[in-house]
C-alpha positions in Angstrom: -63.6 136.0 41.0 -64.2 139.7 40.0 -61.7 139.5 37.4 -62.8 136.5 36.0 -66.8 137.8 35.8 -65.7 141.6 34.6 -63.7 139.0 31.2 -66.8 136.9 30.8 -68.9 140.2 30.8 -66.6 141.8 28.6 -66.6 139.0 26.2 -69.7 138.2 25.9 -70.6 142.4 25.3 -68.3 142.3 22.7 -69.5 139.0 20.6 -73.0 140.4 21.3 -72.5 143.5 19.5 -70.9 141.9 16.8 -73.9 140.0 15.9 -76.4 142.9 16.7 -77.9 141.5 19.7 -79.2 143.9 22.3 -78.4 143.2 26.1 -78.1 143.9 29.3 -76.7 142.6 32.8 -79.4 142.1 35.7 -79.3 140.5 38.8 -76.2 140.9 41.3 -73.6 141.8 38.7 -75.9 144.9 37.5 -76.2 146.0 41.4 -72.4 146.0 41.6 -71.9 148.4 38.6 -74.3 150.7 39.6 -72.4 150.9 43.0 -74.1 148.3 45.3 -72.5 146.2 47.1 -73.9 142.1 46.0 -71.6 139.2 46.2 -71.7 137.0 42.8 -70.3 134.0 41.1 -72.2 134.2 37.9 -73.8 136.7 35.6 -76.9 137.4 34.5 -78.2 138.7 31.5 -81.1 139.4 29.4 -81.7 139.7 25.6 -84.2 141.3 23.8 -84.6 138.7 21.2 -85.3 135.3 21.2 -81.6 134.2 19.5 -81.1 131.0 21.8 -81.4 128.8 19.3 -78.9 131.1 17.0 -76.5 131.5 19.8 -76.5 127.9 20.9 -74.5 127.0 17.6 -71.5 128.8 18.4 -68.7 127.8 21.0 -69.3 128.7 24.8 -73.3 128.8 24.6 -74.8 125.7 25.9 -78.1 124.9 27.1 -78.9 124.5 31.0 -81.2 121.2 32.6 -83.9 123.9 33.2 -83.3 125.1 29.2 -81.5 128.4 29.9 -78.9 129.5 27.3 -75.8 129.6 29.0 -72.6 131.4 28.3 -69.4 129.7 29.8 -65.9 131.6 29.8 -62.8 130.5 31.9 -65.5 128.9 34.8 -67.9 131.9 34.9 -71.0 130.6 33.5 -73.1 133.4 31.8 -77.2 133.0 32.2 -79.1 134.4 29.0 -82.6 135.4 30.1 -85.1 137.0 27.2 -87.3 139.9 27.8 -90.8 139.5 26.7 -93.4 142.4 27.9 -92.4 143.3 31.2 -91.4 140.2 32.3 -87.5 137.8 31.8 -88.5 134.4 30.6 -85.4 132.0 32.1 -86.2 128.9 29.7 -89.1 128.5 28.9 -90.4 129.6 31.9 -91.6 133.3 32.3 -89.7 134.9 35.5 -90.3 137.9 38.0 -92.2 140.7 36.3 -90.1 143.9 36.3 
């Protein structure tokens, strides 16, 4: 499944920058490229704008039942979280304060 998440990563990076959207990866795909050792089958990322509704238009981006953006390539799914003032809001819901 590496493989497969370091494409989707790489995809999504690249379509990001293309539209000017800041980003980064959290969760346990961040921990493994910083050098920790975390077992995933998804990715994580969060946004600095609030583009779901932008982003939902194009192909891949769908939304989740709990109203998180998701990115879908070749079976990875992608989760699109925003950053809001300290804290990642999954949905609509605000998430762990960092």
């Amino acid at each position: 499944m590496g493989r497969a998440i370091d494409a989707a990563a790489k995809a999504l990076s690249e379509f990001l920058q293309k539209v000017n959207i800041e980003h980064c990866y959290i969760g346990g795909y961040e921990t493994s490229l910083t050098g920790g050792v975390r077992l995933t089958e998804d990715l994580d990322l969060c946004v600095v704008t609030d583009c779901q509704k932008a982003l939902v238009k194009f192909p891949n981006f769908t939304l989740s039942p709990d109203n998180r953006l998701v990115y879908k390539h070749r079976g990875v799914d992608v989760y699109i979280s925003r950053w809001v003032e300290g804290c990642y809001v999954l949905g609509n819901t605000p998430g762990v304060g960092v």
